[in-house]
C-alpha positions in Angstrom: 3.1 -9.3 -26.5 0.4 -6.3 -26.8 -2.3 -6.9 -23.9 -5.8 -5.6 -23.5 -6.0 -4.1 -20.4 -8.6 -1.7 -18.2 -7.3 0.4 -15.8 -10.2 2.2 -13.8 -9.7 5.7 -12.1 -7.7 6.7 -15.4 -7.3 10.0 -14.6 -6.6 9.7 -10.7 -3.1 10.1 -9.3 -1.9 6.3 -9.8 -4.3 5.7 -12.4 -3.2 8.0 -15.2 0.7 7.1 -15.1 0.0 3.9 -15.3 -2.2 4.4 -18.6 0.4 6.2 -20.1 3.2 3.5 -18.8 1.5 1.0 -20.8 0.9 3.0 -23.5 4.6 3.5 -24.2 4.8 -0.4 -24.0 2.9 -0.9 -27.0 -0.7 -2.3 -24.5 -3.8 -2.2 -25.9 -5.2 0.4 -23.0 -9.0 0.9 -22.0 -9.7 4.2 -19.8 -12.7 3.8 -17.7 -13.5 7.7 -16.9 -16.5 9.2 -15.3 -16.5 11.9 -17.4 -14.6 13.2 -20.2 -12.1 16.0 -19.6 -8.3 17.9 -20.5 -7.1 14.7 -18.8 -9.1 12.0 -20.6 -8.6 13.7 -24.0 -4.9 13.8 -23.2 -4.8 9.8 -22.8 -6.7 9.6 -25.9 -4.3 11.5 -27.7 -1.4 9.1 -26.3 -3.9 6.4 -27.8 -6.0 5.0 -25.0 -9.6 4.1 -26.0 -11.7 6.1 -23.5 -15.0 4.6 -21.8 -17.2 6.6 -20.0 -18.5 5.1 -16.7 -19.3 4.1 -13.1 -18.0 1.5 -10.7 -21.1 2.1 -9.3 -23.1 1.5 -12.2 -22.5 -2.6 -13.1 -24.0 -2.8 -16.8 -21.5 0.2 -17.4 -18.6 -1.3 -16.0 -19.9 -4.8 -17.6 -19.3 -3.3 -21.2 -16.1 -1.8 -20.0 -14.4 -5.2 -18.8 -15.5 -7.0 -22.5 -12.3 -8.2 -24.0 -10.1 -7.4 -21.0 -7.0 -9.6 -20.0 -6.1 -7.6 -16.5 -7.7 -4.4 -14.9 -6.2 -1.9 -12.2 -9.1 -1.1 -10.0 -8.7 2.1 -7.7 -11.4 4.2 -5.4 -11.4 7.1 -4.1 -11.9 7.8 -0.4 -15.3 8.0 -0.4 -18.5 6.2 0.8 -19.6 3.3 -2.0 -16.2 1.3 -2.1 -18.0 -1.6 -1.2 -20.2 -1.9 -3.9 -17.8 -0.5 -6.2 -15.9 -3.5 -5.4 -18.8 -5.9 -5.9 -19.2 -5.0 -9.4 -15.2 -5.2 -10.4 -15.8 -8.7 -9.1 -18.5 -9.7 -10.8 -18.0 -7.6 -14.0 -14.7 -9.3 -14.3 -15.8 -12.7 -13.5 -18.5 -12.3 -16.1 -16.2 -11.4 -18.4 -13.1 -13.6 -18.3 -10.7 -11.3 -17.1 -7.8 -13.0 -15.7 -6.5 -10.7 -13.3 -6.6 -7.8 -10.7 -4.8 -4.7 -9.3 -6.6 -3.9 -6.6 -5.6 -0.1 -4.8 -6.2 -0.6 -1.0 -3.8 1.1 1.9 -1.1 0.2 4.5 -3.7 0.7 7.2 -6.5 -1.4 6.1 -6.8 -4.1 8.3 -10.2 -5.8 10.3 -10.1 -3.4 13.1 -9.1 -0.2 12.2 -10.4 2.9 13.7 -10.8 3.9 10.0 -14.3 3.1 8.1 -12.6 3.4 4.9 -9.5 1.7 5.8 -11.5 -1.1 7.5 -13.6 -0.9 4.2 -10.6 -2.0 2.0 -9.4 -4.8 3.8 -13.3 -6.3 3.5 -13.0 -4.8 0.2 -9.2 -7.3 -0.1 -11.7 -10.4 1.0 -14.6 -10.1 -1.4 -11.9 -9.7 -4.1 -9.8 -12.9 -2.8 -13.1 -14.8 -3.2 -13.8 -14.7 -7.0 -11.7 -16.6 -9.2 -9.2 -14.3 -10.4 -5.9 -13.6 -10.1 -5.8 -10.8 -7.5 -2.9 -8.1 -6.3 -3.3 -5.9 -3.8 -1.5 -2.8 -3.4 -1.1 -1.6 -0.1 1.4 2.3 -0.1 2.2 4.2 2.6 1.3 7.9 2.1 1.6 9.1 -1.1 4.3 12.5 -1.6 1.4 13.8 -3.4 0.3 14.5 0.0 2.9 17.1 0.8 1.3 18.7 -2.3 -2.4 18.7 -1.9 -2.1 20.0 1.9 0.7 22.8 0.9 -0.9 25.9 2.2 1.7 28.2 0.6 2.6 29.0 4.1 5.7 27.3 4.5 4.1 25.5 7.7 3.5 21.7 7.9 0.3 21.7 10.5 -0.1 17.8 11.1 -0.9 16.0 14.1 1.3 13.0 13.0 3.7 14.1 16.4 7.2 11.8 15.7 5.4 9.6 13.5 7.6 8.4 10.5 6.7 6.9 6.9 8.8 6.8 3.7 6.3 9.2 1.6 5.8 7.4 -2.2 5.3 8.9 -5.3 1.9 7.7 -7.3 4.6 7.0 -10.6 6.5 5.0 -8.3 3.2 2.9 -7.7 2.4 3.1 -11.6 5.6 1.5 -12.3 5.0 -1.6 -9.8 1.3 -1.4 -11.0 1.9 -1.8 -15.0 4.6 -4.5 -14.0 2.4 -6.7 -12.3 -0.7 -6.1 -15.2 1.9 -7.0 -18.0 2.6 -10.5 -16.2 0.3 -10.9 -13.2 0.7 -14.9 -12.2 3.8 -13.9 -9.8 1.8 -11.5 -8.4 -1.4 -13.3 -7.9 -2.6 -13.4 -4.0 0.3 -11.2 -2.9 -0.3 -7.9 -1.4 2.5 -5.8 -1.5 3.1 -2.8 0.8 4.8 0.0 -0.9 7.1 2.4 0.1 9.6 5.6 -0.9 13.2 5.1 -0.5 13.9 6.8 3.0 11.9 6.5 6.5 10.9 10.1 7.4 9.8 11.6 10.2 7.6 15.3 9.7 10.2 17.4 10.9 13.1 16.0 8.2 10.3 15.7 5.0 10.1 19.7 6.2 14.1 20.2 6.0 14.2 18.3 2.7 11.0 20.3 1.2 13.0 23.3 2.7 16.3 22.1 0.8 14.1 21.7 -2.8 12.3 24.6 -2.1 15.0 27.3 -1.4 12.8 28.5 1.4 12.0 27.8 4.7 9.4 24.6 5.7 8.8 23.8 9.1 6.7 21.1 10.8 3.7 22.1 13.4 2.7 18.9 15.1 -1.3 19.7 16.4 -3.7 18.3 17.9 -6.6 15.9 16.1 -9.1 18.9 16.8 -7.2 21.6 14.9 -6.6 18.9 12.1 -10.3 18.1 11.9 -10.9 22.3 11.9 -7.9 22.6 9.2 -10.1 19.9 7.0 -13.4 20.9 7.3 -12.3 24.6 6.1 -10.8 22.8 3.1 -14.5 21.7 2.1 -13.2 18.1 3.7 -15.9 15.4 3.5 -17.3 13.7 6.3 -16.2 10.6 5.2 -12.8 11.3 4.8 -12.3 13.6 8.0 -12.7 10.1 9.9 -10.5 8.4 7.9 -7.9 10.9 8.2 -8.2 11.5 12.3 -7.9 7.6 12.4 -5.0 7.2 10.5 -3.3 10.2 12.1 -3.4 7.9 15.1 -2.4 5.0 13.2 0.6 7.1 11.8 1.7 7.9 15.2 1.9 4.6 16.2 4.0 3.1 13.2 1.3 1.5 11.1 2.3 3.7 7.9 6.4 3.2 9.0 8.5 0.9 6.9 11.0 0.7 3.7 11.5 -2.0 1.4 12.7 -2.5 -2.0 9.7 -4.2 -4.1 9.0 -0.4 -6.1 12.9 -1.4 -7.7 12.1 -5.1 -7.8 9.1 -5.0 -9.2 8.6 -1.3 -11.0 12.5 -1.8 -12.0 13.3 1.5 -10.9 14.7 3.5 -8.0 11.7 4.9 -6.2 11.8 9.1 -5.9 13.2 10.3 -2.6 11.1 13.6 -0.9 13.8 15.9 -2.1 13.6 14.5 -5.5 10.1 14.6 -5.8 9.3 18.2 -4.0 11.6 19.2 -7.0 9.9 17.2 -9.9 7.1 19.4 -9.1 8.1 22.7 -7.8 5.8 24.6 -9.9 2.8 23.1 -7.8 4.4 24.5 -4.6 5.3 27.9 -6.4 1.8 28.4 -8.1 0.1 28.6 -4.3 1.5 30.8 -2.2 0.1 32.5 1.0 
């Protein structure tokens, strides 16, 4: 049965799979967008109906939930998650819908070094308060990491020292993410931690990138003080510099470690390995060289 769903950040890295996911299984989709673009236009042509908006802004994202049966909410990391979250509450509540995705991260947790990781576990609270059906998602690091940091220099410069994580692809979370938005009672109250296939330390994700790559990718574990130097001459905010430093602690002491098998159980699928996903998308790592 066709559902009307919302799924905000339609564009993002999680967001736009899992658009076009239920698109394919026949869902009425609603695109929340905060401007249109080669990506919105692209979901529109795949038959999404495209609303331009703001989490920020409520009486936009009131007019966006109308008619909605379940809604995948997602922010980025950046300052205003709090009353971004405040307004998916009450806009949904407002509005009848019956249930929620909610993005949030392995680390977030009451005392975390992080602002924005201690942000989305207050964030997980508020939306356990209102009286709908919530999920929340919880991954690891996405794999889409290994792509937005490549360098082109075939060097890995991370102060994550023998750290390990099982690095997840974002269609791997739009798989578990449609599932639960088709049928959400299972789901409701559960917060799920997600995870790739196979627990990695830095120094093996380099020898499989190396294997996918036909070239040569090593590991640098640095210090936090080079990593903050790396980031800010990336045009890194603020905000997310602390995040970042934080977790890079938390990474080194096992918070982002773990495997489990609720991407197949629940997204029905075999989750990407590193190897498999490097590959996927080798023109990203050929199209920026040093």
């Amino acid at each position: 049965m066709a559902r009307d769903l919302l799924v905000i950040g339609a564009t993002g890295q999680t967001g736009g799979p899992t658009a076009e996911l239920l698109l394919q299984r026949g869902h009425h989709v609603r695109a929340l967008v905060r401007r249109i673009d080669e990506r919105a236009e692209r979901l529109a042509g795949l038959g999404a109906r495209i609303v331009e908006g703001d989490v920020l802004d409520l009486n936009s994202l009131a007019e966006a939930t109308k008619g909605i049966d379940a809604l995948y909410f997602t922010y980025p990391i950046r300052p205003g998650l709090m009353d971004a979250t405040a307004n998916v509450a009450l806009a949904a509540e407002e509005n009848g819908v019956q249930a929620i995705v909610n993005m949030s991260q392995v680390s977030a947790r009451r005392d975390s070094a992080s602002n924005a990781a201690r942000q989305h576990w207050v964030a997980e609270r508020v939306l356990d308060r209102f009286p709908v059906a919530v999920t929340h998602i919880r991954p690891t690091f996405f794999a889409q990491w290994l792509i937005n940091m490549w360098d082109g220099s075939g060097e890995l410069r991370f102060p994550f020292a023998e750290g390990r994580h099982a690095p997840i692809a974002a269609s791997d979370q739009a798989r578990v993410i449609a599932a639960i938005l088709e049928d959400p009672a299972p789901h409701a109250g559960k917060i799920y931690r997600l995870y790739g296939p196979v627990e990695l330390n830095h120094y093996e994700i380099a020898e499989k990138m190396s294997q996918a790559l036909g070239r040569q990718v090593a590991y640098v574990p640095i210090g936090l003080d080079e990593f903050a130097t790396i980031l800010e001459k990336r045009g890194t905010s603020p905000h997310m510099i602390q995040h970042l430093l934080a977790v890079a602690v938390d990474y080194r002491n096992g918070i982002f470690a773990g495997t489990n098998d609720l991407v197949k159980k629940i997204g029905g699928a075999d989750p990407l390995d590193v190897e498999g996903f490097v590959t996927l998308n080798r023109a990203s790592y050929e199209s920026h060289t040093a």
